[in-house]
C-alpha positions, 0 to 999 in steps of 0.5 A, spaced: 533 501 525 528 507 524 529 514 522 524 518 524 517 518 530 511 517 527 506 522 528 500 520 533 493 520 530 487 517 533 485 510 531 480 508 527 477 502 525 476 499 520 472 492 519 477 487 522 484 492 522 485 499 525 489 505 521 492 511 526 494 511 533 500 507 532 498 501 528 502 498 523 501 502 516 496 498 512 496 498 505 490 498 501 488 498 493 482 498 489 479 494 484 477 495 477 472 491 475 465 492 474 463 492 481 456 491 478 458 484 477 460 482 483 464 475 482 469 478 477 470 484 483 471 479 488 476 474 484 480 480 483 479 482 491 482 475 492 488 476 487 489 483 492 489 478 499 493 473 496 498 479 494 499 482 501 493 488 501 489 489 507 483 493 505 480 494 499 476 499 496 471 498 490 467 504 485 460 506 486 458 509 481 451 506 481 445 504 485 446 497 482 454 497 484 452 499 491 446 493 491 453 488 491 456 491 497 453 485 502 454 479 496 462 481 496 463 482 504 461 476 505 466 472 500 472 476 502 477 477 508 478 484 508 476 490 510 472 493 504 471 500 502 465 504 498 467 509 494 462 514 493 461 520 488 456 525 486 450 520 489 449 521 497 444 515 496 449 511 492 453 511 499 447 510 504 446 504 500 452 502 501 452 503 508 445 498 509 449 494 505 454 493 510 460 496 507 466 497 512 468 504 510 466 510 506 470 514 501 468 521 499 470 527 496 466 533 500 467 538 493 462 533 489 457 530 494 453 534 493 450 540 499 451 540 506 444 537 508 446 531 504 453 530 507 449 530 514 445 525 512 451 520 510 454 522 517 448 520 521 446 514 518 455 512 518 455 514 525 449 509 527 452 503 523 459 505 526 462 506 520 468 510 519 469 515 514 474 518 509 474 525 507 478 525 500 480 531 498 482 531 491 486 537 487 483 535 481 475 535 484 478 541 488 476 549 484 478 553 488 485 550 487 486 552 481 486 559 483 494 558 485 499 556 480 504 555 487 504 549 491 504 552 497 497 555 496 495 549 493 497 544 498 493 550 503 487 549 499 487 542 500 487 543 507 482 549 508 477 544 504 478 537 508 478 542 515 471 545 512 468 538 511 471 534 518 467 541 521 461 539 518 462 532 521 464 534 527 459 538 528 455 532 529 458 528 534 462 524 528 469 523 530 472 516 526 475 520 520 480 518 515 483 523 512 487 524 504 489 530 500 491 527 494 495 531 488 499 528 482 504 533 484 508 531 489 511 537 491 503 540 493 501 533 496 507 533 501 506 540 503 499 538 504 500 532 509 505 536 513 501 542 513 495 539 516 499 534 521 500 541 524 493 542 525 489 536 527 490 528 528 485 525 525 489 518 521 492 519 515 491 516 508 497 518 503 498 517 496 500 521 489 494 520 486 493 519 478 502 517 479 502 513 472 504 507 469 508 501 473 514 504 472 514 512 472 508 511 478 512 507 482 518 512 482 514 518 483 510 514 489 517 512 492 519 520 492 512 522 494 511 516 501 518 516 501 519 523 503 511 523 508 513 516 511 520 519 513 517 525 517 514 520 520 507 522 517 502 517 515 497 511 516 495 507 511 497 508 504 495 506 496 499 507 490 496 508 485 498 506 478 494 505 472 496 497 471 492 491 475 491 493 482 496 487 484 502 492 482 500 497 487 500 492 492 507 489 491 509 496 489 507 499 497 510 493 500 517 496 498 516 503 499 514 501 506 520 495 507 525 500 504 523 504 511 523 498 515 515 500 516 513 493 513 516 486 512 514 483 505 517 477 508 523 477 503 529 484 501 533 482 494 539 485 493 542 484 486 548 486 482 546 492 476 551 487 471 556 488 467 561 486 462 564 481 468 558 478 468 558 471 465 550 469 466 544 471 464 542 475 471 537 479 468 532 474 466 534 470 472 532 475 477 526 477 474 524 469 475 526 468 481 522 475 483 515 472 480 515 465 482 517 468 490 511 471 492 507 467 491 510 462 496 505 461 502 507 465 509 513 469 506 509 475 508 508 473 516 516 473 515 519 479 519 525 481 519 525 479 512 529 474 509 535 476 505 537 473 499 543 476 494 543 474 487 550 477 484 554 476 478 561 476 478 565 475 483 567 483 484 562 483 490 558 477 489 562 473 494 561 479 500 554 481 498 552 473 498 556 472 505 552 478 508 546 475 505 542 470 509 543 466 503 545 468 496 549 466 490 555 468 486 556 468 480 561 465 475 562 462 468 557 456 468 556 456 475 555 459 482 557 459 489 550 457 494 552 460 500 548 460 506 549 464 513 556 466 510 558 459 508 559 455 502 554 450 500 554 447 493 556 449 486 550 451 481 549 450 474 545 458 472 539 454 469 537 451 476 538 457 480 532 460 481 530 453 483 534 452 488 533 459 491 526 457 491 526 451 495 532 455 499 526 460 500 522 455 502 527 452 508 528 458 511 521 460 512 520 452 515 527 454 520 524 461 522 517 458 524 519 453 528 525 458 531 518 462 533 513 456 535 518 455 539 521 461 543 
């Protein structure tokens, strides 16, 4: 069940894909290789397709990284982004080189005719642009201490550069306003949903490390995608990119926005529990997304995995299948019903293949439907 009516916004395409007017919320992230050496920056790319992520954005901070654009398109199936700072040549040559989209951040592009010459030559190529607007890049931002006029200051700035765009007939837009502040970036988001309907692009930008990154993007998305604002969306996380994929993917199933083909449910733990679930769990986890398919599997595949007996046999029973746990042992259940006895050390194993059994059962439900 949904909880909320996404905002309408125009659709915009992008490669392959399309963000706003009611397509599903993609989830993008970026590389952060060298994107002057291309073939390390396309296996990284293929790790991200392999994760679930549906476009990927790659730095340009020079002409020569620019130059790859096209030897990179041509080795990935994603839509792929340009980023694009300081330089305007710098995305120009990432526009004849074939890019999919540009990102750039208005406040340091440089002067209006620059910004113009980025547009007309975008437009002639059908290439959409992001306007990101920054709070970091942002100076009259830091004028306020309050995120109300913060988050105002973001929005005056994305408005005054989508004018510019605007004024040239270029209307395939994306917009972000990015804080690290989850109060100033809500506002922001919600703010400019008021005014214009141009397609959203949401994060907490700069959000940290796997663990207090992930918490702090949940809260901020969470709270966006819940008042039915956004499009697409990145959490930004300094790990590898793959995390901010894995990471988005939950946020958007927690919502019922996205499938990451699989929802566990896993008991906390206690004094009751009489296996190791903790490392059974975290096995489990990273030996199951790499399964082929599991992400095409919508609703998801509800696996439990619990250790004693409290509420494992109701959690499990409740589950598409799961197991609970006993002394040296636990109960396979599969569609509420017991199946087998299984020894701790074969847990994940059978999960897996019991994974693998439920995909086959769902494809062939579908293809024969």
């Amino acid at each position: 069940m949904k909880f909320f009516k996404r905002e309408q916004t125009k659709k915009i395409r992008v490669g392959n894909i399309f963000i706003g007017g009611g397509a599903p919320i993609s989830i993008q992230s970026m590389t952060n290789t060298d994107t002057k050496n291309w073939k390390n920056t396309v296996n990284q790319i293929k790790q991200l397709e392999e994760a679930g992520c549906e476009i990927v954005r790659v730095s340009l901070p020079t002409i020569e990284a620019a130059q790859n654009i096209s030897k990179i398109k041509k080795n990935i199936r994603i839509p792929l982004v340009a980023d694009v700072h300081f330089d305007h040549l710098i995305a120009l040559c990432a526009i004849e080189q074939g890019v999919d989209k540009l990102r750039i951040n208005p406040g340091n592009i440089g002067s209006k005719s620059k910004i113009y010459t980025v547009a007309k030559a975008a437009k002639k190529a059908h290439i959409p642009i992001r306007i990101g607007v920054n709070l970091g890049s942002l100076k009259s931002a830091h004028n306020f201490s309050d995120s109300t006029s913060r988050a105002r200051s973001l929005v005056n700035s994305a408005t005054e550069h989508i004018e510019i765009l605007e004024k040239l007939d270029f209307y395939d837009i994306v917009v972000s306003l990015k804080a690290s502040n989850i109060e100033t970036t809500v506002e922001a988001y919600k703010l400019f949903a008021k005014k214009r309907s141009y397609p959203l692009h949401l994060g907490i930008t700069e959000a940290g490390s796997v663990f207090n990154g992930n918490i702090k993007s949940a809260v901020g998305l969470g709270i966006m995608l819940y008042n039915g604002i956004g499009d697409t969306i990145r959490v930004s996380l300094t790990a590898d990119p793959v995390e901010e994929v894995r990471a988005a993917y939950s946020i958007l199933q927690s919502l019922n926005l996205k499938s990451s083909g699989l929802e566990i449910i896993s008991c906390p733990t206690c004094s009751r529990t009489e296996v190791d679930l903790i490392k059974i769990v975290s096995e489990f986890e990273k030996k199951v997304y790499s399964i082929k398919d599991l992400k095409k599997i919508s609703p998801p595949i509800k696996v439990a995995l619990m250790g004693c007996v409290v509420n494992g046999p109701g959690e499990a029973k409740d589950a598409d299948f799961g197991i609970a746990g006993g002394k040296n042992c636990g109960l396979l259940f599969e569609n509420g019903k017991i199946v087998a006895k299984i020894h701790p050390d074969k847990w994940v194993s059978v999960l897996i293949d019991t994974v693998k059994k439920f995909i086959k059962l769902r494809n062939s439900a579908k293809n024969s439907a």
